[in-house]
C-alpha positions as CSV (number, residue, x, y, z in Angstrom):
1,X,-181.1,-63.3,117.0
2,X,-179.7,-63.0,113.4
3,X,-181.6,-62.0,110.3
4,X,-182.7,-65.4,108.8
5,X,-184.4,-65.8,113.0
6,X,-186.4,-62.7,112.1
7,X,-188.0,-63.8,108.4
8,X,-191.8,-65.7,109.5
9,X,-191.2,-63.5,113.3
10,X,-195.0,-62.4,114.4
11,X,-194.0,-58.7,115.3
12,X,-196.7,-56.2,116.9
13,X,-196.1,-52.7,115.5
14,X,-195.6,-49.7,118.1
15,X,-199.0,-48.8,119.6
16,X,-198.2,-45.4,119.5
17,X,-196.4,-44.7,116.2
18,X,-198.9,-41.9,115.1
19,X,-197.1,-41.8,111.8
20,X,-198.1,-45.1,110.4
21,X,-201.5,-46.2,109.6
22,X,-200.2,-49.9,111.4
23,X,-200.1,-48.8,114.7
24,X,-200.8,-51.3,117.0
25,X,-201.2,-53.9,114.5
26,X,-199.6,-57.4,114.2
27,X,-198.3,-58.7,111.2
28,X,-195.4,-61.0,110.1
29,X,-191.3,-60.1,109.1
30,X,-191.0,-60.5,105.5
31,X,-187.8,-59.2,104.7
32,X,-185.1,-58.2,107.2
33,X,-182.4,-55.5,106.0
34,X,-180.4,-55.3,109.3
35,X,-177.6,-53.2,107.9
36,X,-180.2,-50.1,107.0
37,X,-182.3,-51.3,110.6
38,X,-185.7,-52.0,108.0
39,X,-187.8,-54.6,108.3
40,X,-190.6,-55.3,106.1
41,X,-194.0,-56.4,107.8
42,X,-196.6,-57.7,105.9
43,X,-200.1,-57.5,107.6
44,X,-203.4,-59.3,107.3
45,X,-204.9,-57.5,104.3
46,X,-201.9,-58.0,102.5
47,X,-200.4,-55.1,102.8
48,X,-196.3,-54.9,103.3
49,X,-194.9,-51.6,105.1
50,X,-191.2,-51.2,106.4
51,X,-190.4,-50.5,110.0
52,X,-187.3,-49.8,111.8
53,X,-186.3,-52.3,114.3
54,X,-186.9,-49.5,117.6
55,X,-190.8,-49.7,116.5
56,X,-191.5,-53.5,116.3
57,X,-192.7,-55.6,119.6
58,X,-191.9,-59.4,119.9
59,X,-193.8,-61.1,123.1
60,X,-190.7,-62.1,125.8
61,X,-190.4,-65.8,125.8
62,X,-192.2,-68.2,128.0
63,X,-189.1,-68.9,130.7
64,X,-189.5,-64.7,131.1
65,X,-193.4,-64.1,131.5
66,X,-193.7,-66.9,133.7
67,X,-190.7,-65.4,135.7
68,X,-192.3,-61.7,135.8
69,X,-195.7,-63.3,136.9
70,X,-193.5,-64.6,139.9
71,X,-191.6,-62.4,141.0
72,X,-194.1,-59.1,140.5
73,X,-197.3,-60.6,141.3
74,X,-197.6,-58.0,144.3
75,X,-196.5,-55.2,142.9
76,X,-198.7,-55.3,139.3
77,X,-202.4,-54.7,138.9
78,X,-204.2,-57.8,139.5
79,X,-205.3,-59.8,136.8
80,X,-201.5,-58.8,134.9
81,X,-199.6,-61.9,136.2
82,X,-202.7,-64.1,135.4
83,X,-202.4,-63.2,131.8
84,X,-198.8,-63.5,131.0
85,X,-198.8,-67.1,132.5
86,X,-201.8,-67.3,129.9
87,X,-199.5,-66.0,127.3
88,X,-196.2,-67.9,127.8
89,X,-198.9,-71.0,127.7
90,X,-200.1,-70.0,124.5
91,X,-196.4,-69.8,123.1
92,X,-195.5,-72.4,124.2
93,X,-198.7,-74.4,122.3
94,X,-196.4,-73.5,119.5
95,X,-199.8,-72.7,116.8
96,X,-199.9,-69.6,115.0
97,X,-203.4,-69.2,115.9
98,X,-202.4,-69.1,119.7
99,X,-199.7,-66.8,119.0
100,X,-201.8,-64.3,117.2
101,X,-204.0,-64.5,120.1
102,X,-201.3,-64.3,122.3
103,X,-200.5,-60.9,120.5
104,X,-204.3,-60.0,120.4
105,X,-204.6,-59.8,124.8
106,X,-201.7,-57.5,124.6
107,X,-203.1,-55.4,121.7
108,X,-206.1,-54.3,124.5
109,X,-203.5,-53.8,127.2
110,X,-201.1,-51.0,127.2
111,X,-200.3,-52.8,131.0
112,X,-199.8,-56.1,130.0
113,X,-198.1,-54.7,126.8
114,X,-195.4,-53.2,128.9
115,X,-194.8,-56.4,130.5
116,X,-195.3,-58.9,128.2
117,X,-193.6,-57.5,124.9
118,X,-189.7,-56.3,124.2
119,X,-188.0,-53.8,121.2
120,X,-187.2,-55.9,118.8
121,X,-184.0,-53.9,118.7
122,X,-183.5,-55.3,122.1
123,X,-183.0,-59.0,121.1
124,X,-181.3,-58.6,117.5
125,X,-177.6,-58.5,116.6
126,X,-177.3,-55.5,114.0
127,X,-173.8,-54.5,113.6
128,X,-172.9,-51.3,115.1
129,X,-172.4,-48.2,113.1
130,X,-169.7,-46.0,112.8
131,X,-170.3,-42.7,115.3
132,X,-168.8,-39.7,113.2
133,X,-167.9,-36.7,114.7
134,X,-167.9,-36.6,118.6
């Protein structure tokens, strides 16, 4: 993913970022600076915030939940493969209102927000920096 893919991305922030008064909250990519890792989120009330990329959760895609509902359904607490077949269905709807409710269901989940979300570090390309020193 490159950083015109991110601008318009429905990103949930870090549920347990203490420091920021967006925990847990979804919002939209604004602005993507992937050189300095920021990306600026702006949220329902209107309010823009900037996050590093480490901190930001984008659902997995369809092809992926659906896989994980197959392949764990005996291993995961009950009603966890259930719900991300109901996710990648929402995705795949393609509407931003299913997508935010998408987001919602894992917002009440820490469960099915382990399994259902990645980093968004995870899936971009930022160039690598530079190690100085050892």
């Amino acid at each position: 993913m490159n950083e015109q893919d991110t601008i318009g991305l429905m990103v949930i922030v870090s549920p347990v970022l203490w420091s920021s008064d967006y925990m847990g909250r979804i919002g939209l990519i604004e602005f993507a600076e992937f050189a300095d890792d920021h990306f600026w989120v702006r949220f329902e009330d209107e309010e823009i915030d900037c996050f590093r990329s480490e901190t930001l959760f984008i659902l997995r895609t369809p092809g992926e939940l659906q896989s994980l509902a197959e392949n764990k359904k005996g291993s995961l607490w009950a009603p966890i493969p259930q719900l991300l077949q109901k996710i990648a269905g929402m995705q795949e709807a393609g509407s931003a209102k299913q997508l935010k409710q998408a987001f919602e269901l894992v917002q009440d989940d820490p469960e099915l927000h382990r399994w259902a979300t990645t980093r968004l570090n995870e899936v971009i390309e930022i160039a690598p920096t530079r190690k100085i020193g050892r």
